[in-house]
C-alpha positions in Angstrom: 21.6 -0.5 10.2 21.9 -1.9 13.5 26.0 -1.7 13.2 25.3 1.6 12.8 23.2 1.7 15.7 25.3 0.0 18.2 28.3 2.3 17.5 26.4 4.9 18.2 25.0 3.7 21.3 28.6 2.6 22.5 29.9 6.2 21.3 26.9 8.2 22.9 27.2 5.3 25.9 31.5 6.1 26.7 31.4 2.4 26.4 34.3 0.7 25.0 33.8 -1.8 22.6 36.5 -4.5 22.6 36.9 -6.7 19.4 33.8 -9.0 18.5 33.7 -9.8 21.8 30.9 -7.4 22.5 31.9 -6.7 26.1 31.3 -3.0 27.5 33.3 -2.0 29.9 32.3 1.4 32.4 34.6 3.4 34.6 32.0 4.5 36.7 31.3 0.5 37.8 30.9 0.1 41.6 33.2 -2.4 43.3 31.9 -4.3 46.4 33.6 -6.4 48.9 32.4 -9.0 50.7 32.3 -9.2 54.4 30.2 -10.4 57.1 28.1 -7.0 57.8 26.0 -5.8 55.1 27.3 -2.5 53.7 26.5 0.9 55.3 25.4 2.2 52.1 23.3 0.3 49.7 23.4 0.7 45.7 20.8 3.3 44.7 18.3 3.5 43.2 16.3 1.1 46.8 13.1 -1.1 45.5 11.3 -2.4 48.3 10.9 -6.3 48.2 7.4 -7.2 45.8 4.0 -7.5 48.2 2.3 -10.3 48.4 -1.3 -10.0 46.0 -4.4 -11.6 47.9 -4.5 -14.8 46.3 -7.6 -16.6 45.5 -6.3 -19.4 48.3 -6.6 -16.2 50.7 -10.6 -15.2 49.9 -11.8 -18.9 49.8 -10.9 -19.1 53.2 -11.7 -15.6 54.4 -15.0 -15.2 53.2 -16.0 -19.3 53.4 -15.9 -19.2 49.0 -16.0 -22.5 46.8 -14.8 -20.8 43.8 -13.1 -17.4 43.4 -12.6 -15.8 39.9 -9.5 -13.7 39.2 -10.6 -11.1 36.6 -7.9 -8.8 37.9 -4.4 -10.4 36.1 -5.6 -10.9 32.3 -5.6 -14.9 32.6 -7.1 -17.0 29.7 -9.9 -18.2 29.4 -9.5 -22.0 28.6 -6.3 -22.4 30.4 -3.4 -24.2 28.6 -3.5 -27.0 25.9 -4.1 -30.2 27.5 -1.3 -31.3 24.9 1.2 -28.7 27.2 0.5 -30.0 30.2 0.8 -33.3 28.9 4.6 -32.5 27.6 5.5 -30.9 31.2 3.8 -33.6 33.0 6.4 -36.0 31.2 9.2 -33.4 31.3 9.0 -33.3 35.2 9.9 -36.7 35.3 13.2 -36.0 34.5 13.9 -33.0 36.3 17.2 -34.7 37.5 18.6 -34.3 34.8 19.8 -30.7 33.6 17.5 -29.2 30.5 19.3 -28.1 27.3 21.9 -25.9 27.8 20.2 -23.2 25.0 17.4 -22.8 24.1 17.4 -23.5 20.4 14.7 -26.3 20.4 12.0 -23.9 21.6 13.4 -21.2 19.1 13.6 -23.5 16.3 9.7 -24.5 16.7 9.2 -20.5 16.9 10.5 -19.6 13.7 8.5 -22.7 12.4 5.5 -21.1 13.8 5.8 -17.6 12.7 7.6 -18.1 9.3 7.2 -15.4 7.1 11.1 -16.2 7.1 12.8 -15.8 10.5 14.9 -17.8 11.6 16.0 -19.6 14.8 18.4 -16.2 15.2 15.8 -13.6 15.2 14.3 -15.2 18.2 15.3 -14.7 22.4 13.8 -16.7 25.3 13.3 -15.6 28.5 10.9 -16.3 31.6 8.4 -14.4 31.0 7.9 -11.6 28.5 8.6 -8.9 31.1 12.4 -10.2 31.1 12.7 -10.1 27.8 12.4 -7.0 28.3 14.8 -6.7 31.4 17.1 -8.3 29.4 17.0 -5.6 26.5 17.2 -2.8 29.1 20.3 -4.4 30.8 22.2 -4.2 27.2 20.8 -1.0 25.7 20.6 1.5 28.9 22.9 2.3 31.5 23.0 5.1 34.1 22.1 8.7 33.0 20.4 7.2 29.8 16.8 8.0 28.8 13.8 6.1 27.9 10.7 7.4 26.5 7.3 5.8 27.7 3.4 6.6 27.2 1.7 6.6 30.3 -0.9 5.7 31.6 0.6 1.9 30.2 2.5 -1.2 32.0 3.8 0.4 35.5 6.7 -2.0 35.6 8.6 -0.2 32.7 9.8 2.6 34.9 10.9 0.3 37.3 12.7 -1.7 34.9 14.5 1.6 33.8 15.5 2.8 36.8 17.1 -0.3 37.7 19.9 0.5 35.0 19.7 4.4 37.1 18.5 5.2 33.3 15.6 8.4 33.5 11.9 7.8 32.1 10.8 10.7 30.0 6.9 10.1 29.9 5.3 11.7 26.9 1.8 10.8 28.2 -1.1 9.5 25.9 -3.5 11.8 24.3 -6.9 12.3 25.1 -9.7 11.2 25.3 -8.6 8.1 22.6 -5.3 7.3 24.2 -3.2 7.7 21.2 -0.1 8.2 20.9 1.8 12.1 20.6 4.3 11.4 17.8 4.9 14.9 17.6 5.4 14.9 21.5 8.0 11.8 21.6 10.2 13.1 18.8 10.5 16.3 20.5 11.3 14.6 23.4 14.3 13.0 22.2 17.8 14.0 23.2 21.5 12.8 22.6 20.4 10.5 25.9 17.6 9.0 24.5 18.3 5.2 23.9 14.8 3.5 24.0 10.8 3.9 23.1 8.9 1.7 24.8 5.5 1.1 23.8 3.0 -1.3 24.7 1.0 -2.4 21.7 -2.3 -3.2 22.4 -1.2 -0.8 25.4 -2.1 -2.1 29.5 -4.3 -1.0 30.8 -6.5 0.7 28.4 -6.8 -2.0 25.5 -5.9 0.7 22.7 -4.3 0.3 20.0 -0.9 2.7 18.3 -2.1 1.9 14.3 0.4 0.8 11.8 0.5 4.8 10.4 1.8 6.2 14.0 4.3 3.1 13.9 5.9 3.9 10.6 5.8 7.4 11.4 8.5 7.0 13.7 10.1 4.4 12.5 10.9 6.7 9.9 11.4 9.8 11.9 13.6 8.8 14.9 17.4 8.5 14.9 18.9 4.9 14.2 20.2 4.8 17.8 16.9 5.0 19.3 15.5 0.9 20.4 12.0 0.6 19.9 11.0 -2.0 22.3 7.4 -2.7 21.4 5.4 -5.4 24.3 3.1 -7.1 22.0 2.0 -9.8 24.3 -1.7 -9.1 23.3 -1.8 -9.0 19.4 -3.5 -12.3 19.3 -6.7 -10.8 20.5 -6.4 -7.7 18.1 -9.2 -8.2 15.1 -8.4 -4.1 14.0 -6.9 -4.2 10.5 -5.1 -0.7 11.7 -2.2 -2.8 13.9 1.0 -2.7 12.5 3.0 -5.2 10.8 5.9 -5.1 13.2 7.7 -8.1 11.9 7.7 -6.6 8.7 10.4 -3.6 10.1 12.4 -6.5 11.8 12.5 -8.1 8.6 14.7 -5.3 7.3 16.8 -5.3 10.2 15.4 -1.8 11.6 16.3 -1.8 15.4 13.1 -2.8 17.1 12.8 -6.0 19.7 8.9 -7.3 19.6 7.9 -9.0 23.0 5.6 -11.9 23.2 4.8 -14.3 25.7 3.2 -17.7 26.7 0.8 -16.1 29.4 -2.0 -14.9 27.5 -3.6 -16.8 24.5 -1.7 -19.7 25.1 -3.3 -20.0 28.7 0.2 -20.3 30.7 1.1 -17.8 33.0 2.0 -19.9 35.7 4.8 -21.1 33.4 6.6 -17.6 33.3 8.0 -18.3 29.7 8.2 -15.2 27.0 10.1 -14.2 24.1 11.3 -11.6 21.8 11.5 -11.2 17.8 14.3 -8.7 16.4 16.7 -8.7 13.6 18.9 -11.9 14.1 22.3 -9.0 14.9 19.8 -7.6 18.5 18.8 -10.7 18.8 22.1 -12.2 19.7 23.8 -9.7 21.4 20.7 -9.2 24.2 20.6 -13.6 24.2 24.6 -12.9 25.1 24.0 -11.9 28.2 21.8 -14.5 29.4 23.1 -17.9 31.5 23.7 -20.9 30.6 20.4 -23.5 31.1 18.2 -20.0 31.3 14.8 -22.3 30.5 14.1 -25.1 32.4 12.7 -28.8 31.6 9.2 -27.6 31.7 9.1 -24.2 30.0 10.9 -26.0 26.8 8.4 -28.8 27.3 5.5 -26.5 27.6 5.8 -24.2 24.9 7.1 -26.5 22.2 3.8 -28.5 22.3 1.9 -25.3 22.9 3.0 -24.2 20.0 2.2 -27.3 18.4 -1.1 -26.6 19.2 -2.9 -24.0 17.7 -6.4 -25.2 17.8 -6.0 -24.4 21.3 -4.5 -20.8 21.2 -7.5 -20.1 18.7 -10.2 -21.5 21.0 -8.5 -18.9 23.7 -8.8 -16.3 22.0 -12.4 -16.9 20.7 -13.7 -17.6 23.8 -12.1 -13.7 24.9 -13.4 -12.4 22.8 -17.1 -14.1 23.4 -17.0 -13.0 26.4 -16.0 -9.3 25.9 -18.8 -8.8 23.6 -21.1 -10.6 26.0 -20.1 -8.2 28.7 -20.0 -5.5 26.4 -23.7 -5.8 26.1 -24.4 -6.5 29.8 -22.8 -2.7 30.2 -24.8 -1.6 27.7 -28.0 -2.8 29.1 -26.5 -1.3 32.6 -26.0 2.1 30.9 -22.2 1.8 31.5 -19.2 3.3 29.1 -16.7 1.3 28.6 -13.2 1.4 26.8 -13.5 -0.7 23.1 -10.6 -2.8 23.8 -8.6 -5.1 21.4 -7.0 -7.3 24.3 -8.7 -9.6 26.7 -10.0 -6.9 29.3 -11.4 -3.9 28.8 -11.8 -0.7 31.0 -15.4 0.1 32.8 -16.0 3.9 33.5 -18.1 4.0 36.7 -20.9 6.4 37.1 -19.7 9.2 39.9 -22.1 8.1 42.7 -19.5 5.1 43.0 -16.2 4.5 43.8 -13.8 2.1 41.5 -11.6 1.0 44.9 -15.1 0.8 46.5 -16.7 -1.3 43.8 -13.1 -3.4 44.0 -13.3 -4.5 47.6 -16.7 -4.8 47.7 -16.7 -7.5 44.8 -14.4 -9.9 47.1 -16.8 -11.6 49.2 -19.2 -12.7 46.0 -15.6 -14.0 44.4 -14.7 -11.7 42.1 -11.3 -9.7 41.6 -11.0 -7.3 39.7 -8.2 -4.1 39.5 -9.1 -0.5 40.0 -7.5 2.0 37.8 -6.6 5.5 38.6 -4.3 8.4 36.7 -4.5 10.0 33.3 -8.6 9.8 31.7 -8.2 6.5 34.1 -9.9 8.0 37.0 -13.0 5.9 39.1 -12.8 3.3 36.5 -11.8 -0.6 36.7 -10.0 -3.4 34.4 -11.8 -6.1 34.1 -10.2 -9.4 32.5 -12.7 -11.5 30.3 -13.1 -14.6 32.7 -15.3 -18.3 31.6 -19.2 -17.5 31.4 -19.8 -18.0 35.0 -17.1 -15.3 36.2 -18.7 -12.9 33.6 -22.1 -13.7 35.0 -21.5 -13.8 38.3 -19.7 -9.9 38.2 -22.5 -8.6 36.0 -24.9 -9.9 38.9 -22.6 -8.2 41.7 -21.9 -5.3 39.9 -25.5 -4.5 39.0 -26.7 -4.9 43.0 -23.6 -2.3 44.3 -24.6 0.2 41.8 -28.0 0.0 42.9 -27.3 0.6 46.3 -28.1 3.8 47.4 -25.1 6.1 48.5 -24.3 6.1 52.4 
C-alpha cells in the first residue's frame, strides 16, 4: 500500500523519482548565491523570529515570588525518572566525544517497549515530537500541496505547512463536542490533498476523535492521503473509544503516529520525540535526517526513561489526581469545564470576567496559565494539572478574582 502511495504522491507531486535512491528532484527549486549583502528579496513565505515567553525566572523577580507554577505548557507532574537524570547526568560526562551516529539504540528499546511486534524500522527519532512532524511535512508536501487540519487544535501545524508553501484547508471541529466532520474532510479533499493532520487527544480542548471516526476514514480516503496523527497525550486517555492506531500501522496503511518524551515521561526540557509508521514511511522520512541527529543526553535520557515505567505511571496518576481534584474545586465554584482526557483541561469563565483578564491577573500570586480564544473557545482558559500546591494555590486565586466585583 504505501508503494502505491508514494507513486502517487511523486506522480500527483511532478517529482521525479530516480532509482531506489529516493531522491526528488523539482524544477521549480530556487537557487541562491552567496555574497556579502543579504538578498533584496527573501524566500516567501516570511515567519518572524519566535518571542520570548515570560519565563518563571522573569515573575520571581518581578513580583518578589519564591515559587512560580507554570500551568500554562502541559508539564508533568512528577518531573522525569530519577533513573533519567541519572543516565544523562553520566552521559554529559562524555560529551567530548561524538554520540552514536543513528539512533538505533533508543529505537531498539522502543520497539521493546511497545511490542505488539514492531520493530526497530517502524520507529523515527527526532527532537521533540513537533519535528517529527516537520520532518514528515518536509517529505510528503511541497509547494501548492494541501493539508487538511481541524481547528481550533495545535497552532503550530499551519505554520509547519506553510513552510513547505503547501495550503491548510481547515475543516473546523463541530460543535459544541468538538468532534470531528468526516463528512466535511472527505469533501474537502482534492487531487492536492497530501496530508490529514489530527491531533488525538486534540490541543487545546482535551477531546478525543473515537476509534469509529478513525476507521471511517481510514477506509474512506484515497491511499495517497498521510494521516499524520500527534498522539503525544494517549497516556493520559482512560476512554475505551480511542483508537488503536498501531493496529492500522501494523498493516502498513499510510499513517505516521507522533509521540514524545515531554509529557508522561516528565522531559520536556529534553526536546526528544518520535514517530511509529509502517517500517517503508518510516525510513524514507528517517532518510532525510543528519547524521548524529540525537545527542548524548537525549539517547541517555530516554533509554532509561523507558526503562522505567513505574515512573511514567506515577505521572500520569498523579494528572489525573489532580484533574479530578480540580474538577471538583470547579464544581463547588459553579464553573463548566471541558471533560478532558489529557493533562489540562479547558475552564469556561462566567461572562462578568475576562479569560486574558483572569490570565494576567493570576501572575503576581505565581500562577500561569494560557487564555484561549476562537471557535466554542471564546473567554475560556487551559489550565495544565500542576503538583497539589499549584492546584491549590490557583483554586484560591481564581476563586477571589471571580469574586471581585466588576470595575
Amino acid at each position: 500500500m504505501y508503494s502505491l502511495m508514494l507513486a502517487l504522491y511523486l506522480g500527483f507531486s511532478g517529482c521525479q523519482y530516480v532509482g531506489n535512491s529516493g531522491k526528488c528532484y523539482y524544477t521549480d527549486t530556487p537557487t541562491y548565491k552567496h555574497t556579502n549583502t543579504p538578498p533584496m528579496n527573501l524566500p516567501n513565505p516570511h515567519f518572524p523570529r519566535p518571542q520570548l515567553h515570560t519565563s518563571k525566572a522573569q515573575l520571581r523577580e518581578q513580583y518578589g515570588l519564591e515559587k512560580v507554577y507554570r500551568l500554562s505548557y502541559n508539564e508533568s507532574v512528577l518531573g522525569p525518572s530519577p533513573k533519567a537524570v541519572a543516565a544523562m547526568q553520566a552521559a554529559a560526562a562524555e560529551v567530548g566525544d561524538y554520540p552514536a551516529f543513528a539512533d538505533a539504540p533508543l529505537r531498539d528499546v522502543l520497539a521493546e517497549t511497545w511490542g505488539r511486534g514492531l520493530t526497530a524500522d517502524h520507529f523515527y527519532t527526532a527532537s521533540s515530537g513537533y519535528e517529527t512532524i516537520e520532518l514528515a511535512l518536509r517529505v510528503f508536501l511541497q509547494a501548492g500541496d494541501e493539508m487538511i487540519v481541524a481547528h481550533p487544535t495545535f497552532g503550530i501545524y499551519d505554520k509547519l505547512a506553510h513552510i513547505q508553501r503547501a495550503r491548510v484547508v481547515d475543516v473546523p471541529l463541530l460543535l459544541p463536542d468538538f468532534g470531528l466532520d468526516v463528512a466535511g474532510i472527505l469533501a474537502a479533499v482534492t487531487d492536492k490533498t497530501r496530508v490529514l493532520l489530527l491531533c488525538n487527544p486534540n490541543n487545546p480542548t482535551g477531546t478525543i476523535f473515537s476509534a469509529e471516526t478513525l476507521h471511517s476514514l481510514i477506509t474512506q480516503l484515497p491511499n495517497h492521503i498521510l494521516i499524520i496523527s500527534d498522539e503525544v497525550y494517549i497516556d493520559f486517555v482512560d476512554s475505551a473509544e480511542f483508537p488503536d492506531t498501531l493496529s492500522y500501522i501494523l498493516h502498513d496503511h499510510p499513517i505516521v503516529m507522533i509521540q514524545s518524551f515531554s509529557k508522561a515521561y516528565g522531559m520536556a526540557g529534553l526536546r526528544l520525540g518520535y514517530a511509529i509508521a509502517p517500517p517503508a514511511i518510516a525510513n524514507h522520512i528517517a532518510g532525510i535526517q543528519r547524521g548524529f541527529h540525537q545527542n548524548r543526553m537525549q539517547l541517555a535520557g530516554g533509554i532509561a526513561a523507558l526503562r522505567d515505567q513505574a515512573h511514567k505511571q506515577a505521572n500520569v496518576q498523579a494528572a489525573r489526581d489532580g484533574k479530578h481534584w480540580l474538577y471538583a474545586q470547579c464544581d463547588r465554584l459553579g464553573l463548566s469545564y471541558i471533560p478532558s482526557q489529557t493533562n489540562f483541561f479547558v475552564l469556561r469563565l462566567p461572562n462578568h470576567v475576562q479569560a486574558a483578564t483572569i490570565a494576567q491577573n493570576l501572575l503576581p500570586a505565581g500562577i500561569m496559565v494560557r487564555p484561549l480564544k476562537g471557535r466554542g473557545l471564546d473567554n475560556c482558559l487551559r489550565i495544565s494539572i500542576g503538583p497539589p500546591a499549584a492546584n491549590q494555590l490557583f483554586i484560591v486565586n481564581l476563586a477571589r478574582l471571580l469574586a471581585q466585583k466588576p470595575a
